[in-house]
C-alpha positions in Angstrom: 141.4 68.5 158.1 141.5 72.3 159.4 138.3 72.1 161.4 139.7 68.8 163.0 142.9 70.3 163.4 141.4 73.2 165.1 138.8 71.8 167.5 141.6 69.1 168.7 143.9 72.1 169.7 140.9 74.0 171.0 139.6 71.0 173.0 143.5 70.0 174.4 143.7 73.5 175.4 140.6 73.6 177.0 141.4 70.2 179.0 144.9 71.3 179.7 143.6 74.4 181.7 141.8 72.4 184.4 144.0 73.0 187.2 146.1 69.4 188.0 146.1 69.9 191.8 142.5 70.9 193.0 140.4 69.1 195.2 140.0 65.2 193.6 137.6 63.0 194.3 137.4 60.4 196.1 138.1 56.6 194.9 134.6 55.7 195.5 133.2 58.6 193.7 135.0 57.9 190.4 134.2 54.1 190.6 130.6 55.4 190.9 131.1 57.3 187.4 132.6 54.5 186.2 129.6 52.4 186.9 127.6 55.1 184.6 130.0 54.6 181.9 129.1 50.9 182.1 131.9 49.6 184.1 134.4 49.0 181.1 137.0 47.4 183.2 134.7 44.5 183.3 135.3 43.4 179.7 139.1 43.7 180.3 142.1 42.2 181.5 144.1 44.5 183.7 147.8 45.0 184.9 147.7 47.7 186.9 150.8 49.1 187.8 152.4 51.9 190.4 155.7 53.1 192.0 158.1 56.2 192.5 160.3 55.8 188.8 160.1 53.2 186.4 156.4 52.7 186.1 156.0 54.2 182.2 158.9 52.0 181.3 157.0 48.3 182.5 154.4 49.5 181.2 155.8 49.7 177.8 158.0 46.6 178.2 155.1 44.3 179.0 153.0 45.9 176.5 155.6 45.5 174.1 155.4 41.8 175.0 152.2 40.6 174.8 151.5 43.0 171.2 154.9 40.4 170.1 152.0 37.7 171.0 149.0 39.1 169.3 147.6 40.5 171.5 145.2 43.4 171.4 146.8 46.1 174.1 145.5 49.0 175.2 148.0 51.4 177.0 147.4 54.2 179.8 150.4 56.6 181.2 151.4 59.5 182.3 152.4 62.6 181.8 152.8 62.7 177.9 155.9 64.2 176.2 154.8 66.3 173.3 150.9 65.3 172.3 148.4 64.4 175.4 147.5 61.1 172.8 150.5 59.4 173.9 148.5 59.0 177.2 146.0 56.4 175.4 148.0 54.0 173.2 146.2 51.2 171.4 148.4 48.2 170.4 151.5 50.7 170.4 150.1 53.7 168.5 148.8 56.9 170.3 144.8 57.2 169.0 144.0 59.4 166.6 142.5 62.6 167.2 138.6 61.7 166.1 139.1 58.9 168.4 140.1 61.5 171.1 137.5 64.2 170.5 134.7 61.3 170.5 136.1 60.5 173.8 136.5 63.8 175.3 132.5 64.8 173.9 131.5 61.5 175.6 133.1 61.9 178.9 132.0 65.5 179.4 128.3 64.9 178.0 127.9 62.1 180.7 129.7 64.9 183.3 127.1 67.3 182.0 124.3 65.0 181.9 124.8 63.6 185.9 125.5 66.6 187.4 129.0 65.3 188.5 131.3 67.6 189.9 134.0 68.5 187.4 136.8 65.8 186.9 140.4 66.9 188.0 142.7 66.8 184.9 144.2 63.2 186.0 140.4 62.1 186.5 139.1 63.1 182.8 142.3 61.8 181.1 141.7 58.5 183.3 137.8 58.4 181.8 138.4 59.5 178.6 141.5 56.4 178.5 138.6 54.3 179.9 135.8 55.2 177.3 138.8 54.4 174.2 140.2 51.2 175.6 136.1 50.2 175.9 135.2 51.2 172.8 138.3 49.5 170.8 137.7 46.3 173.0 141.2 45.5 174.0 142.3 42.5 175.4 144.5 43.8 178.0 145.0 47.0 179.4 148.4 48.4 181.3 147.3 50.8 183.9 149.6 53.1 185.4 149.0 55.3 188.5 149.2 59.0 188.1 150.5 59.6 191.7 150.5 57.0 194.9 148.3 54.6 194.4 145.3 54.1 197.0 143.9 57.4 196.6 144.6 57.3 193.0 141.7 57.5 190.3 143.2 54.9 188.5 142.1 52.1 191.6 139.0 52.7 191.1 138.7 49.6 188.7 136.4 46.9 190.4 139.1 44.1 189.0 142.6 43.7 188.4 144.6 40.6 187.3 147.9 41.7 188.3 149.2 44.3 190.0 153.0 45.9 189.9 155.1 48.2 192.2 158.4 49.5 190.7 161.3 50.6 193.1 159.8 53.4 195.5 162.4 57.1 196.1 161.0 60.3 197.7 158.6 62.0 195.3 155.4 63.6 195.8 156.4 64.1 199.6 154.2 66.6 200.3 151.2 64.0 199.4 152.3 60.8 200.0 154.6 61.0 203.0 158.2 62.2 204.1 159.4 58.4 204.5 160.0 55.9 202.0 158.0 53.4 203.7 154.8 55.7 204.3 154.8 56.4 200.5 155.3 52.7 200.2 152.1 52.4 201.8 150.2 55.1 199.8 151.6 52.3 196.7 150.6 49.2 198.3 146.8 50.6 198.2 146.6 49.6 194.5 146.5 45.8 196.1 143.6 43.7 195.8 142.3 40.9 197.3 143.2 37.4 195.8 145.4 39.7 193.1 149.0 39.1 193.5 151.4 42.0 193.2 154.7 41.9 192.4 157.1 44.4 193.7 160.8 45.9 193.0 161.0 47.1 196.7 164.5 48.5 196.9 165.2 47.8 200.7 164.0 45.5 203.8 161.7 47.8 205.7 159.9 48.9 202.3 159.6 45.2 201.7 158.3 44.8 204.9 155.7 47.1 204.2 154.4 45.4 201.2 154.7 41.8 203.0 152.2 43.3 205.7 149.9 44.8 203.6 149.9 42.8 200.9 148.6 39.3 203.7 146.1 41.7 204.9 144.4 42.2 201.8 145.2 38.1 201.0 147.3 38.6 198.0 150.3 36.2 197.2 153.1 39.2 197.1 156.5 38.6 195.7 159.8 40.6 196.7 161.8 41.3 193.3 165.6 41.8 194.1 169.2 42.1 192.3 169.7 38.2 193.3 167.2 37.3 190.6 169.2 38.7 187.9 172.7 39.1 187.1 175.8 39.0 185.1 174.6 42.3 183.0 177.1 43.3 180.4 176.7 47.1 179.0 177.4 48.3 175.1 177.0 51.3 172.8 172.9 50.8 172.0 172.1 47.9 174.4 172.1 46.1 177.5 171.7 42.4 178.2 171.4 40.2 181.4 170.7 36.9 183.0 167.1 36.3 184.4 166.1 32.9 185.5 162.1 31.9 185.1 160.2 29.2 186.5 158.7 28.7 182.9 161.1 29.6 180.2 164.8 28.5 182.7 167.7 30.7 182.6 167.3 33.8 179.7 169.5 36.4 178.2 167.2 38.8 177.3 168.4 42.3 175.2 166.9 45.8 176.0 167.7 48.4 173.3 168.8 51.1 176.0 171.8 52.5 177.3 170.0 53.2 180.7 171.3 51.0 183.4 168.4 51.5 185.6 165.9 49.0 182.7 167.0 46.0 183.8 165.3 46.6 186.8 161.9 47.1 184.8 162.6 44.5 182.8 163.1 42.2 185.4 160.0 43.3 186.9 158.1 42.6 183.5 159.7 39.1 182.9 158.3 38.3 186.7 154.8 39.6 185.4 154.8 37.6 182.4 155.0 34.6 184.4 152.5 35.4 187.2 150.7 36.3 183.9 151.0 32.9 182.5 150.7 31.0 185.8 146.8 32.6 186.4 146.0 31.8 182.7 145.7 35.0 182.0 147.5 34.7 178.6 148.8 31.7 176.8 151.6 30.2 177.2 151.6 29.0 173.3 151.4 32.7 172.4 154.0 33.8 174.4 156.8 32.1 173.6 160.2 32.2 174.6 161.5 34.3 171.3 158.4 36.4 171.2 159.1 37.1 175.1 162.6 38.2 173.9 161.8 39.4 170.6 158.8 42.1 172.5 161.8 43.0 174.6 164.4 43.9 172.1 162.0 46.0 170.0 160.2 48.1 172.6 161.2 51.9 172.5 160.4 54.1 175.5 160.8 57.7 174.9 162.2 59.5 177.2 164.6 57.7 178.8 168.4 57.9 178.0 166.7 58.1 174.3 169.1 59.0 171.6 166.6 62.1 170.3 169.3 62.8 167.7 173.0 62.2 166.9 175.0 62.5 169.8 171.9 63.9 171.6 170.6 62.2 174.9 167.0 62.7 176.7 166.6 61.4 180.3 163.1 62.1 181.8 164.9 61.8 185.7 162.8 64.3 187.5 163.7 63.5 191.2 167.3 62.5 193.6 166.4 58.8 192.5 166.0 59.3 189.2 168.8 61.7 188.7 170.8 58.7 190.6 169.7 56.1 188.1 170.6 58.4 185.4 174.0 59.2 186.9 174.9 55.4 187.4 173.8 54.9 183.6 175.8 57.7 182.5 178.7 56.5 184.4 178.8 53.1 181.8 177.3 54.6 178.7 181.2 54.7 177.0 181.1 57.8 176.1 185.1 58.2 174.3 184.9 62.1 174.7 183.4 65.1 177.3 180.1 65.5 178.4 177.5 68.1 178.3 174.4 67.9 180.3 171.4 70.5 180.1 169.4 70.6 183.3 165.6 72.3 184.3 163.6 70.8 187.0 160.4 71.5 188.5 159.9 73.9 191.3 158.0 71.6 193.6 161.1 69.1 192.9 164.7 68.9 195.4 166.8 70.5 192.1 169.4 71.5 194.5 170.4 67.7 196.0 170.0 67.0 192.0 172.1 69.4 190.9 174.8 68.5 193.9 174.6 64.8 192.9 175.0 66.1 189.1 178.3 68.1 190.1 179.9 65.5 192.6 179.4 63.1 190.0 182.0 64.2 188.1 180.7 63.2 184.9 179.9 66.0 182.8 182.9 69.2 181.3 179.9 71.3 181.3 176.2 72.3 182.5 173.6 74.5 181.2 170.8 75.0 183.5 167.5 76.8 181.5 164.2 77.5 182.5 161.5 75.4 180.9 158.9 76.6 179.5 156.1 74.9 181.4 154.7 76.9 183.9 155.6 74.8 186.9 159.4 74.9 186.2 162.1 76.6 188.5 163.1 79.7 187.1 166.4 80.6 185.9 167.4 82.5 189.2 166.2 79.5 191.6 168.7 77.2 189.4 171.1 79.5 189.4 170.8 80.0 193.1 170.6 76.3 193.7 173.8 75.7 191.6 175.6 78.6 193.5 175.5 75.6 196.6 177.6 73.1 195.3 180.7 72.2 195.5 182.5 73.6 192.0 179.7 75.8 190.3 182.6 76.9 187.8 180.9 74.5 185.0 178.1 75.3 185.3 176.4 78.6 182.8 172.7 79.4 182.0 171.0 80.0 179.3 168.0 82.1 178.1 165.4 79.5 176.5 165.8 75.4 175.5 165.7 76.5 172.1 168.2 79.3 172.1 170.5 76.2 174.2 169.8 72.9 171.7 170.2 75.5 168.6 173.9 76.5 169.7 174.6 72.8 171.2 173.5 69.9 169.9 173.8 71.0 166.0 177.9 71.3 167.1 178.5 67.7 169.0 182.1 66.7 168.4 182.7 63.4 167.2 183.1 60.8 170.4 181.1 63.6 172.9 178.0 63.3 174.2 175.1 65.9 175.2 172.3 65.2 177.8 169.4 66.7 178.8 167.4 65.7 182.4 165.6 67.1 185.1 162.1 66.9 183.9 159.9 64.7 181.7 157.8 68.2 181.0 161.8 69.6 179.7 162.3 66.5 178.0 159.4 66.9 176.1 159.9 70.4 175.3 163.1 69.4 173.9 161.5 66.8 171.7 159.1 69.2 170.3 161.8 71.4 169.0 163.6 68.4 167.6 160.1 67.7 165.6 159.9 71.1 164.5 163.2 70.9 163.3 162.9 67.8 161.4 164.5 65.8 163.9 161.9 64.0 165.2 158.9 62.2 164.0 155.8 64.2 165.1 152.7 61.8 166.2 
């Protein structure tokens, strides 16, 4: 168990210092290594899903689904929160680590062995999820973009069966456009002909972007908006709402999340199931009615407005959408007492519009902005700097380290209060790695 134990941190370490932003390649390129690896996509059923916020959370939701059928699912997303396993989940359950180190051994013997260029980090965590899913021959997989979509390694499948575009915000600018509709179009490359996609789109001209692309590539595309669902009611540990389906007629399905901003996922996995279902892709008998509801209740996303521990809120928000979504779902969580929020960010991320959405909101007694520890975080003295801009900064304090923070906070939550903590998925997970140190948590 030692010499496992050591060669899975020494491997992780050795893959985590691959740098995340050189030089990828190109689409064609990795579907070329993919034909070396045998094409595994072939022997699989695919969902393939991108967008700006929202895209870990179908994933999980229709996963959750179809493993309520029987179904054998395999599970690929990104980034992870505390171990990089959680990337590669098999019906639910992050792999073990001889699963992983088999993987890893294979992808980079095969690198090795064709004289391939190196992989970028995405691009080795994208093979290695490949050669897994392959070898554990899973039904269906759930394939989530890393970032956009058309340039993305993860298109480099040669088949899909369905693909998925959650709402789209301004992330990632500096790669994928300055304009909600040209990063729109950076998504819509994950289309494929004769695939339908299904899309959240947010607004008309996004929509209109989709529409255009999506009958030049001859896939049936359909617009998900707030008209198809409704009459959502809000309490302490759930949220239900009203979603009609050709299939099942009217349901009243219940997510097990405070966060307002799930129904839209959900409604965009209840949509899939019945493209899904329509294409034969899985069974009707299988899925029924209570298991689609069942899959629904039971599925657990961490991350996002996640209880972590008593009192004790996580919220992976990492851009001015998300921090929006998280605000609105604050705004109705019934908190009876004050509010605390802890707040990092990324440097390459607009912290100071977050921070000014976070202060106008009006929501929380107190904030404590600390650096994180990852190594793309904004400093203390950017925070502090970006705080210093709006409009009362008298709230707001720092602190030194997360730890030092969660140790003097969230031991100390008076009855009826409520702490958060967003900014930063990479944060969040920090956070839950001290929680497992401490007991807290359950470590994978």
């Amino acid at each position: 168990m030692e010499k496992l134990q050591s060669d899975y941190e020494n491997t992780v370490e050795r893959l985590c210092r691959i740098p995340g932003f050189t030089k990828k390649h190109s689409v064609e390129e990795t579907r070329s290594f993919l034909k070396l690896m045998g094409s595994p996509e072939k022997a699989m059923k695919i969902v393939h899903v991108a967008g700006t916020n929202g895209k870990g959370s179908v994933c999980a939701y229709l996963a959750g689904i179809l493993m309520k059928a029987g179904y054998h699912v395999g599970l690929f997303t990104s980034p992870h929160l505390v171990d990089i396993r959680e990337r590669f989940q098999i019906d639910g359950q992050p792999i073990s680590r001889e699963t992983f180190l088999e993987a890893v051994d294979n992808v980079e013997r095969m690198v090795t062995d064709t004289k391939t260029d190196a992989p970028t980090f995405f691009e080795m965590m994208f093979f290695i999820g490949m050669r897994v899913f392959s070898n554990a021959g899973v039904d269906i997989l759930i394939l989530e973009t890393g970032m956009g979509g058309r340039l993305d390694a993860t298109n480099a499948v040669s088949r899909k069966d369905l693909t998925l575009i959650t709402k789209i915000g301004l992330d990632h600018t500096r790669y994928l456009g300055n304009t909600l509709e040209e990063i729109a179009g950076e998504k819509a490359g994950i289309m494929m002909p004769g695939v339908p996609v299904i899309v959240e789109a947010g607004n008309d001209s996004v929509a209109d972007v989709f529409l255009k692309k999506a009958e030049e590539k001859g896939c049936f595309c359909r617009i998900l908006t707030e008209k198809d669902y409704g009459e959502i009611l809000i309490y302490k540990k759930s949220i239900d709402f009203s979603f009609y389906c050709q299939y099942y007629g009217t349901i009243r399905p219940e997510i097990s999340t405070t966060a307002l901003y799930q129904v839209d996922n959900t409604a965009l996995v209840l949509a899939a199931v019945e493209s899904l279902i329509e294409r034969n892709v899985i069974d009707p008998g299988r899925v029924t009615r209570e298991v689609l509801l069942a899959g629904l209740c039971q599925t657990r996303w961490a991350g996002r407005m996640e209880e972590a521990a008593p009192g004790f809120f996580v919220d992976g928000a990492h851009n001015v959408d998300g921090i929006q979504a998280f605000i609105a779902s604050v705004a109705m969580d019934q908190c009876e007492g004050r509010r605390t929020l802890i707040f990092s960010a990324s440097s390459d991320k607009d912290y100071p519009q977050m921070l000014k959405l976070l202060s106008d909101s009006g929501l929380f007694s107190r904030l404590i902005l600390t650096p994180m520890r990852n190594k793309r975080g904004a400093g203390k003295d950017l925070l502090t700097q970006a705080a210093a801009l709006c409009t009362d900064a008298a709230w707001m304090e720092t602190g030194e380290s997360l730890p030092e923070v969660l140790a003097r906070t969230i031991g100390k939550i008076p009855d009826g209060d409520r702490v958060y903590l967003a900014g930063s998925l990479y944060f969040v997970g920090e956070a839950k790695e001290y929680l497992s140190e401490r007991g807290n948590d359950d470590p994978i």
